[in-house]
N, C-alpha and C positions, 0 to 999 in steps of 0.2 A: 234885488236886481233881476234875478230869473224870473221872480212873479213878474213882474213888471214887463218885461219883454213878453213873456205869454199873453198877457192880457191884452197888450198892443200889438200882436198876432192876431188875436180872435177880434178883434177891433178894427184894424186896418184892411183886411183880407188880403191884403198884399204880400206875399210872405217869398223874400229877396233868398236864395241859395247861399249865397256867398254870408250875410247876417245870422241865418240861420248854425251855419258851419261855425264861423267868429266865435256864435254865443256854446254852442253846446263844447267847443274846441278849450274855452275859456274855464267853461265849468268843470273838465274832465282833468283841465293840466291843475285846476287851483285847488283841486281836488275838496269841493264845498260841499257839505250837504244841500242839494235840493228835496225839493218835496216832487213824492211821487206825481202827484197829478199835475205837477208840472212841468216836468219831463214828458208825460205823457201829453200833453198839450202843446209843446214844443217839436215831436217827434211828430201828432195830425197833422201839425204842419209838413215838416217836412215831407212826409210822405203825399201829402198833395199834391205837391210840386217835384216829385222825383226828377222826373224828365227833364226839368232843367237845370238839373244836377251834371256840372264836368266832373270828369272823372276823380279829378284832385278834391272836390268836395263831397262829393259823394265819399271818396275814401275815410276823409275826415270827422265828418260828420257818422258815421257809423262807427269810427272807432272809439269818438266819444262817446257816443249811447253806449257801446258797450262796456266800454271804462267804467261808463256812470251806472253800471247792470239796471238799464232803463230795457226791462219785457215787454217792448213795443212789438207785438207779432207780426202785425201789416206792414211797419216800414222794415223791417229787415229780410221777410218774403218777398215782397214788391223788390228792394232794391236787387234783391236774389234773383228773381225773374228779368229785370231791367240789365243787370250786369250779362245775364247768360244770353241775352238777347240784341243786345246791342255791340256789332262790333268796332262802332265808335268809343267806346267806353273801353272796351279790352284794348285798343289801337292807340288811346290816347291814355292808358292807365301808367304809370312810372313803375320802379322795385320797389320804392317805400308805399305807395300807393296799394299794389298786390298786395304786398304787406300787414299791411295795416287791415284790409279788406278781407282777407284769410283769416285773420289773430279778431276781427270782429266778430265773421260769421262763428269761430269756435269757440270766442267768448260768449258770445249771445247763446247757444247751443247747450253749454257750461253753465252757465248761470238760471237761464231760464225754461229749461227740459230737464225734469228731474234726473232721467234717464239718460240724459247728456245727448239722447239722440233729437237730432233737427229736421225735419219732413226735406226740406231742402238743401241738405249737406251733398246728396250725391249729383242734382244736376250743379251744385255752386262748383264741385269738383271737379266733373267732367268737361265742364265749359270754359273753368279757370285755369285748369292746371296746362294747358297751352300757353298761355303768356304768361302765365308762373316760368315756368319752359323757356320763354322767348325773353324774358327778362333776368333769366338766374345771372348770367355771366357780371350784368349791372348791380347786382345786390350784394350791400355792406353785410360784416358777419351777422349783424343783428336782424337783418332784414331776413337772413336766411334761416337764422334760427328761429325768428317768430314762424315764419313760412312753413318749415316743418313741425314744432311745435304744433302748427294751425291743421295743419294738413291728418296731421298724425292722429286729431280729436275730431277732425268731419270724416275720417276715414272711417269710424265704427260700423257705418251704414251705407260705405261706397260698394 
């Protein structure tokens, strides 16, 4: 099925935010083996089209990749750079949203940085940790544990 969807990615050149989110969201909760290069061909995508990435899919969508420990460098920089730079995305992001986009970047950092550290941990931090801030009052206990959890592994190099 994941083959499949990738193929008709590179195929179509159309590549939908919301489809994209669905399939990687699908693979992360049913917790499948994929194959790496298709992840990674799933993830070219996305990275594509960042931009038209809302906030809720964007969340989603990275915290599958990093569920799925898919070492995609470009889409989780990019989406780094796109989060700390846009303040429609921090204005429009939820608690579970932050959430989830915290517990990503430190998964991905964890997983695929030997050294656990992430070139990109300290501006995700300084730019996030304001509507981390402006959202805490909104966040379930789990929301907030992942948050610090998250915060606690990009902090090595704030």
């Amino acid at each position: 099925m994941a083959n499949a969807f990738a193929s008709g990615l590179e195929e179509e050149g159309n590549v939908n935010p919301v489809t994209v989110t669905n399939m990687v969201w699908a693979l992360a909760t049913a917790r499948v083996n994929v194959r790496k290069e298709t992840l990674l061909s799933v993830a070219d995508a996305a990275a594509g089209v960042l931009k038209a990435f809302k906030a809720h899919e964007l969340s989603i969508t990275l915290w599958a990749f990093a569920r799925l420990n898919c070492c995609h460098e470009r889409l989780f920089t990019q989406a780094a750079q796109l989060l700390c730079t846009s303040p429609r995305l921090q204005e429009d992001i939820h608690s579970q949203g932050i959430a989830n986009l915290l517990w990503a970047f430190a998964r991905h950092a964890q997983a695929c940085h030997p050294s656990g550290q992430w070139h990109a941990s300290s501006s995700v931090l300084t730019r996030l940790l304001p509507t981390c801030i402006r959202l805490l009052p909104h966040m379930r206990p789990v929301e907030l544990a992942s948050s610090v959890w998250a915060i606690s592994r990009l902090a090595v190099t704030w």
